[in-house]
DRENSE-911678 format. One record per residue (C-alpha): residue number from 1; residue in one letter; y, z, x. Coordinates in Angstrom, 3 decimals, decimal comma. Layout:
N
site k = NUM&r = A&north = Y&up = Z&east = X
...
***
This chain:
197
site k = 1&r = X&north = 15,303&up = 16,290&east = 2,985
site k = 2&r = X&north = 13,006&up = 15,974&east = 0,309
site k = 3&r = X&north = 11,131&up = 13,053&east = -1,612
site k = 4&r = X&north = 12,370&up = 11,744&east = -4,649
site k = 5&r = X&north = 9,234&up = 11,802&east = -6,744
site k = 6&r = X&north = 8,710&up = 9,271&east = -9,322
site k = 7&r = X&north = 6,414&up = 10,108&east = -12,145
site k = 8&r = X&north = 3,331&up = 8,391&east = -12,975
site k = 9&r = X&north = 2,840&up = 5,697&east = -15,562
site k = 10&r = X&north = 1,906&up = 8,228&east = -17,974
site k = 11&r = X&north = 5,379&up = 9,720&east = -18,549
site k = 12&r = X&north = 9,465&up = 8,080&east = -18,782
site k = 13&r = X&north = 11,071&up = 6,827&east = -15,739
site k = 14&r = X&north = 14,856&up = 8,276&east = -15,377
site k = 15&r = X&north = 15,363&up = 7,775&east = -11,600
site k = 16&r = X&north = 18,100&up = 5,875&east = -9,985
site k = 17&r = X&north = 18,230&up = 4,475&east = -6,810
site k = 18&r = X&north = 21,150&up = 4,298&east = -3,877
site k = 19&r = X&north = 21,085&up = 1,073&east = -2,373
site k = 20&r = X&north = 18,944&up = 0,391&east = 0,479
site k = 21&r = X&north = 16,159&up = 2,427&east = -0,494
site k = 22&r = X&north = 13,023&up = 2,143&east = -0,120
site k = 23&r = X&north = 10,516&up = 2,931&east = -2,604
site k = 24&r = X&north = 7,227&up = 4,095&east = -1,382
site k = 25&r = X&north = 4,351&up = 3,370&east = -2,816
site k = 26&r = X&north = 0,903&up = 5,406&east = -3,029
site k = 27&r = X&north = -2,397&up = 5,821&east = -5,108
site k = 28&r = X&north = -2,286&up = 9,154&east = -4,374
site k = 29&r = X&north = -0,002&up = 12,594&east = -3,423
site k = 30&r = X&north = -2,004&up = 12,812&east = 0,040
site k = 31&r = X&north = -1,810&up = 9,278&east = 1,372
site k = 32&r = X&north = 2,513&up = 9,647&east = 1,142
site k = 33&r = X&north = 2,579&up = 12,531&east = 3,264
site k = 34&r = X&north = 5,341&up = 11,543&east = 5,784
site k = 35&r = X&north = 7,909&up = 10,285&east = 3,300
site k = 36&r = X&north = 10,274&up = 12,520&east = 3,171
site k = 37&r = X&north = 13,331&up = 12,017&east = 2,296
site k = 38&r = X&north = 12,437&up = 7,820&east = 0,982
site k = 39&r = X&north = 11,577&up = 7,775&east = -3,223
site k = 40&r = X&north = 7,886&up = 8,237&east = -3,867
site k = 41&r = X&north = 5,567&up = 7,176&east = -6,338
site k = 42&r = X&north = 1,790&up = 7,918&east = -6,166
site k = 43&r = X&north = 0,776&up = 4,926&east = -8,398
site k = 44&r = X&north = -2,928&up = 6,110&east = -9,460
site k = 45&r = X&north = -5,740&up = 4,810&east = -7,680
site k = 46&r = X&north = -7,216&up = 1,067&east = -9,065
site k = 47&r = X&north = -5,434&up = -1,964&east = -9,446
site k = 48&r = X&north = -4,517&up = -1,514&east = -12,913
site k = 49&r = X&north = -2,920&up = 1,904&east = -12,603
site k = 50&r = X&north = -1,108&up = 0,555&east = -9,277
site k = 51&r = X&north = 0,273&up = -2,932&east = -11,238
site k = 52&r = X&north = 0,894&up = -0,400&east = -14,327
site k = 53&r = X&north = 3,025&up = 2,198&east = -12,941
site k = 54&r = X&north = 4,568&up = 0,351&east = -9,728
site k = 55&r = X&north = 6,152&up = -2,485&east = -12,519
site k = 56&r = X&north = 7,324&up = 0,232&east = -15,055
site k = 57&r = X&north = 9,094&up = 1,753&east = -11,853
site k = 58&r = X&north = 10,243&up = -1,530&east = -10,527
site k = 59&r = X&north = 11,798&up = -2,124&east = -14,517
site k = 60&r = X&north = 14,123&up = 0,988&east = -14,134
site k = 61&r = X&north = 15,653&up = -0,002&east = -10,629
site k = 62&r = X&north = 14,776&up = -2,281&east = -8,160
site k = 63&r = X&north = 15,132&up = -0,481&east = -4,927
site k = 64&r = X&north = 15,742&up = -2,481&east = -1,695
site k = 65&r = X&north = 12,605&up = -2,801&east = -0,318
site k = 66&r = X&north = 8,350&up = -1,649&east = -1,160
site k = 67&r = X&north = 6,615&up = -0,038&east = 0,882
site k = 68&r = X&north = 2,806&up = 0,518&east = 0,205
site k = 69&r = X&north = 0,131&up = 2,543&east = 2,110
site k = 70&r = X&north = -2,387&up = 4,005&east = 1,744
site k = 71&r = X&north = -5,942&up = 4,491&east = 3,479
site k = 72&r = X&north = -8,809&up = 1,460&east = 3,225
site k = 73&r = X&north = -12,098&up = 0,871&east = 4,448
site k = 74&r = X&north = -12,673&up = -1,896&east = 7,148
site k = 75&r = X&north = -15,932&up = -3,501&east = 8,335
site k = 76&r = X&north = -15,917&up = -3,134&east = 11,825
site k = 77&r = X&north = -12,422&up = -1,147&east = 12,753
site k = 78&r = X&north = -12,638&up = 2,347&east = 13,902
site k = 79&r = X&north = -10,822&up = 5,056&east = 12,275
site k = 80&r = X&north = -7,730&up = 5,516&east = 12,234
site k = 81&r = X&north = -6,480&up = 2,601&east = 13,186
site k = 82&r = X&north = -3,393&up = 0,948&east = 11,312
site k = 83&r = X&north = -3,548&up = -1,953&east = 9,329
site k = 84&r = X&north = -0,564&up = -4,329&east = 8,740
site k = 85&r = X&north = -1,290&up = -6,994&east = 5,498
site k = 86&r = X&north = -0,493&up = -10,202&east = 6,096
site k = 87&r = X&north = -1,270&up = -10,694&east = 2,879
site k = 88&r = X&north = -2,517&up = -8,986&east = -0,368
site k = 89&r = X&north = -5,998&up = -10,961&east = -1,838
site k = 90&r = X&north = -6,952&up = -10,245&east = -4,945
site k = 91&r = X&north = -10,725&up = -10,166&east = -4,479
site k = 92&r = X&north = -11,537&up = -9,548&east = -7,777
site k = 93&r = X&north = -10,351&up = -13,084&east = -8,983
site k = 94&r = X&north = -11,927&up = -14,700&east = -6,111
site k = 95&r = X&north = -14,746&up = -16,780&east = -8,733
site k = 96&r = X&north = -11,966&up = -18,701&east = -10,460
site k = 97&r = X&north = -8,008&up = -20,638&east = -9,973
site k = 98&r = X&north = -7,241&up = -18,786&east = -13,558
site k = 99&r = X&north = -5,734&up = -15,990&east = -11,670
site k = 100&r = X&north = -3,488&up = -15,372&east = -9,119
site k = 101&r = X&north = -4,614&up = -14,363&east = -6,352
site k = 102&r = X&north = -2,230&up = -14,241&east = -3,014
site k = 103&r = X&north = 0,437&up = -12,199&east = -2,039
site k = 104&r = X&north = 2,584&up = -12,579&east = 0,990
site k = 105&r = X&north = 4,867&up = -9,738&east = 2,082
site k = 106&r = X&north = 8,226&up = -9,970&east = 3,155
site k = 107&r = X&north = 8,617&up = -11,314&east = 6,182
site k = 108&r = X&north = 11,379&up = -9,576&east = 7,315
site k = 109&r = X&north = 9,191&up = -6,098&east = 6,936
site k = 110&r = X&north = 6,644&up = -7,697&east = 8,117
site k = 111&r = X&north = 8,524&up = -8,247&east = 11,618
site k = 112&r = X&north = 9,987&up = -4,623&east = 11,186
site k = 113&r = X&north = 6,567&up = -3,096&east = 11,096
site k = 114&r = X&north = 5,146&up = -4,576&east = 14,044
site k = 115&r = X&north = 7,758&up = -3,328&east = 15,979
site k = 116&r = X&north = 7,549&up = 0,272&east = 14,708
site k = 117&r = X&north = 3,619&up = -0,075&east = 15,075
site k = 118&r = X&north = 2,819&up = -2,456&east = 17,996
site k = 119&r = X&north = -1,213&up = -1,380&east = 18,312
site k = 120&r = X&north = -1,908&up = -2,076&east = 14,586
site k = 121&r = X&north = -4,002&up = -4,572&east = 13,550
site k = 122&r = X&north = -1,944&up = -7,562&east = 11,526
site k = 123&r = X&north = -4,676&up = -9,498&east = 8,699
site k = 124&r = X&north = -4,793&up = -9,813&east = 5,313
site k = 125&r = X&north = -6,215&up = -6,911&east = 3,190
site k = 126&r = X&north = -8,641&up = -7,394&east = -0,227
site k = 127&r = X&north = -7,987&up = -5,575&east = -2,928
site k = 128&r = X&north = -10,944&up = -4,873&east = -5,410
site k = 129&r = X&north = -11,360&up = -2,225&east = -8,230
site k = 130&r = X&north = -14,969&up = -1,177&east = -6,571
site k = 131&r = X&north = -15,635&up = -0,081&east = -2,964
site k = 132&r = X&north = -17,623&up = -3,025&east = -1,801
site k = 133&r = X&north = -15,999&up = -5,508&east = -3,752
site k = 134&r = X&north = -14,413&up = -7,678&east = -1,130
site k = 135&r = X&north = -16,463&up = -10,048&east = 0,709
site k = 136&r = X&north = -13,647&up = -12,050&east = 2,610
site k = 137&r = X&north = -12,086&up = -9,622&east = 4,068
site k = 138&r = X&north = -12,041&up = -7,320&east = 6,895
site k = 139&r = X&north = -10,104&up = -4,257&east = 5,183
site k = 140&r = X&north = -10,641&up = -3,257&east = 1,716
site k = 141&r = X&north = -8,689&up = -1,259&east = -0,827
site k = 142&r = X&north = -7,926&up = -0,633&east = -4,307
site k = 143&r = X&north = -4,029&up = -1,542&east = -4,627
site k = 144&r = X&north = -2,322&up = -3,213&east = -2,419
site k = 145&r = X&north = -2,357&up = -6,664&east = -4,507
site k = 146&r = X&north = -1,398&up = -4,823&east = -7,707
site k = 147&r = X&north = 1,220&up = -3,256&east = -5,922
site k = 148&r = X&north = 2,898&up = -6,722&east = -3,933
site k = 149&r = X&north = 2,079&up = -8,428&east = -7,399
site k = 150&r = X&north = 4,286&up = -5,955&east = -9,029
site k = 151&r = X&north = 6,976&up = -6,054&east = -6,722
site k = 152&r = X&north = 7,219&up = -10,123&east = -6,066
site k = 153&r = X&north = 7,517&up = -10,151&east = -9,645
site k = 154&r = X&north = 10,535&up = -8,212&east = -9,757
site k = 155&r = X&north = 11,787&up = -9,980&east = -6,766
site k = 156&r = X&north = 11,595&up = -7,023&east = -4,507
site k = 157&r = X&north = 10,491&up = -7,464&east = -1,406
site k = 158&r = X&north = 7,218&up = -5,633&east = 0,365
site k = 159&r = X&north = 4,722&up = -5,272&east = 2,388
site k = 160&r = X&north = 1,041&up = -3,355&east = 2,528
site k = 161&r = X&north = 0,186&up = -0,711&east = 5,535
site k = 162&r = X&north = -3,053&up = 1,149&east = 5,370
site k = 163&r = X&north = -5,038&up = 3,512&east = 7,623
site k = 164&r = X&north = -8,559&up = 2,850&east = 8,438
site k = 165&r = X&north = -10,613&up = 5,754&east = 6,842
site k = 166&r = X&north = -14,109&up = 4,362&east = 6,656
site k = 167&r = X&north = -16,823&up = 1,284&east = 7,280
site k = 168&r = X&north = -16,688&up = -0,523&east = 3,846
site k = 169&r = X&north = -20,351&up = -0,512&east = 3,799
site k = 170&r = X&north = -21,222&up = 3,151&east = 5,085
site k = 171&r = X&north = -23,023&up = 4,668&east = 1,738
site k = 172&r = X&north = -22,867&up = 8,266&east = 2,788
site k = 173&r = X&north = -19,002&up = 9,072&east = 1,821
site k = 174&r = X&north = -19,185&up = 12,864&east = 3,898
site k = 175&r = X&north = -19,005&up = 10,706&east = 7,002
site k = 176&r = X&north = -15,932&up = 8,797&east = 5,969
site k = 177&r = X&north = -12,937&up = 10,348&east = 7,808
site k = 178&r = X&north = -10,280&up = 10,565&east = 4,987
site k = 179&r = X&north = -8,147&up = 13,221&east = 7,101
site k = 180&r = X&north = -8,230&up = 11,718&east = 10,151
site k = 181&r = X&north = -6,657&up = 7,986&east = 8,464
site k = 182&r = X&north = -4,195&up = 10,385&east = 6,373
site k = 183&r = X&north = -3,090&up = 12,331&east = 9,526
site k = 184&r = X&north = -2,669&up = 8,432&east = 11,098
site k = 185&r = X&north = -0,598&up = 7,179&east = 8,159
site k = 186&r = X&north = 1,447&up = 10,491&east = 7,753
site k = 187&r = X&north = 2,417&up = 10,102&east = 11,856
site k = 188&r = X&north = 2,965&up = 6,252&east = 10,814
site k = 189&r = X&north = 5,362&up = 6,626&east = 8,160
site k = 190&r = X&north = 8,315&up = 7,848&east = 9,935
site k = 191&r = X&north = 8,170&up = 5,223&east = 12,731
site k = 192&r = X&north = 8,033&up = 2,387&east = 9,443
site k = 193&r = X&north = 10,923&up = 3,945&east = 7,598
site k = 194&r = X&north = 13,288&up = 4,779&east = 10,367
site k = 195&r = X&north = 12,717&up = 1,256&east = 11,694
site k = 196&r = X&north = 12,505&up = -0,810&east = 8,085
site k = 197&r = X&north = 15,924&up = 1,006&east = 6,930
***
């Protein structure tokens, strides 16, 4: 069955969603690879393109449920392994109380994930607009807040899963394993959407 593909930010939003749907939610094409069938949206990579386009596509329809994923770098987690967020940090706000900073997911999905993926890991995940920009966390990427921001705002519930791709602080990017943490989330995404349905 295939995806129903949302468009970016860039361009209208006519899409309508069945109920109990879940939308999920990628910076990229790649990293929702193993979706098929659920509605898509590759949200751009950053935390403004992910808050940008996941809230115009939140305004349309509110589907059931959001899923996010996507790969992330960890300081000291091999690759692939899966990462669960129990909760989104905004790392970029971290200097001041001006800003929100802290997401919790659902914790419904939350319970619904560990049971599809018992060996992942379960912590919270920093997002940051630069590699390198989270200093409080173990796992690091460039959405996830954006994205749960988006979505709590709309009062839709969701949750953050990412594959382990790379050490945060590794400076030579030909020895982080993108395919490896894509191959890990694409075998990952079935198990999470046949058990969060």
């Amino acid at each position: 069955m295939p995806r129903t593909r949302l468009p970016c930010a860039r361009s209208p939003l006519r899409v309508t969603y069945g109920e109990g749907v879940i939308l999920v939610v990628a910076a990229t094409e790649r990293e929702l690879a193993g979706a098929d069938g659920a509605a898509t949206l590759a949200c751009g990579i950053g935390p403004i393109e992910a808050a940008v386009a996941t809230a115009q596509a939140l305004a349309v329809q509110s589907p059931s449920a959001v899923l996010h994923v996507g790969i992330a770098g960890a300081r000291g987690i091999e690759v692939p392994q899966l990462v669960i967020g129990s909760e989104a940090l905004y790392e970029d706000a971290a200097g001041g109380g001006l800003v929100h900073r802290r997401v919790e997911p659902d914790g419904g999905l939350l319970e619904g994930a560990r049971r599809a993926l018992p060996t992942a890991h379960v912590m919270p995940i920093g997002t940051s607009a630069r590699v390198g920009g989270t200093s409080g966390c173990t796992v690091e990427a460039m959405e996830g807040f954006a994205v749960l921001r988006a979505a709590e705002l709309a009062g839709v519930p969701a949750l953050e899963v990412r594959a382990v791709s790379n050490e945060i602080d590794e400076p030579d990017r030909a020895r982080w394993r993108f395919d490896d943490a894509l191959a890990a989330l694409a075998q990952a995404l079935p198990l999470l959407l046949a058990e969060l349905r």
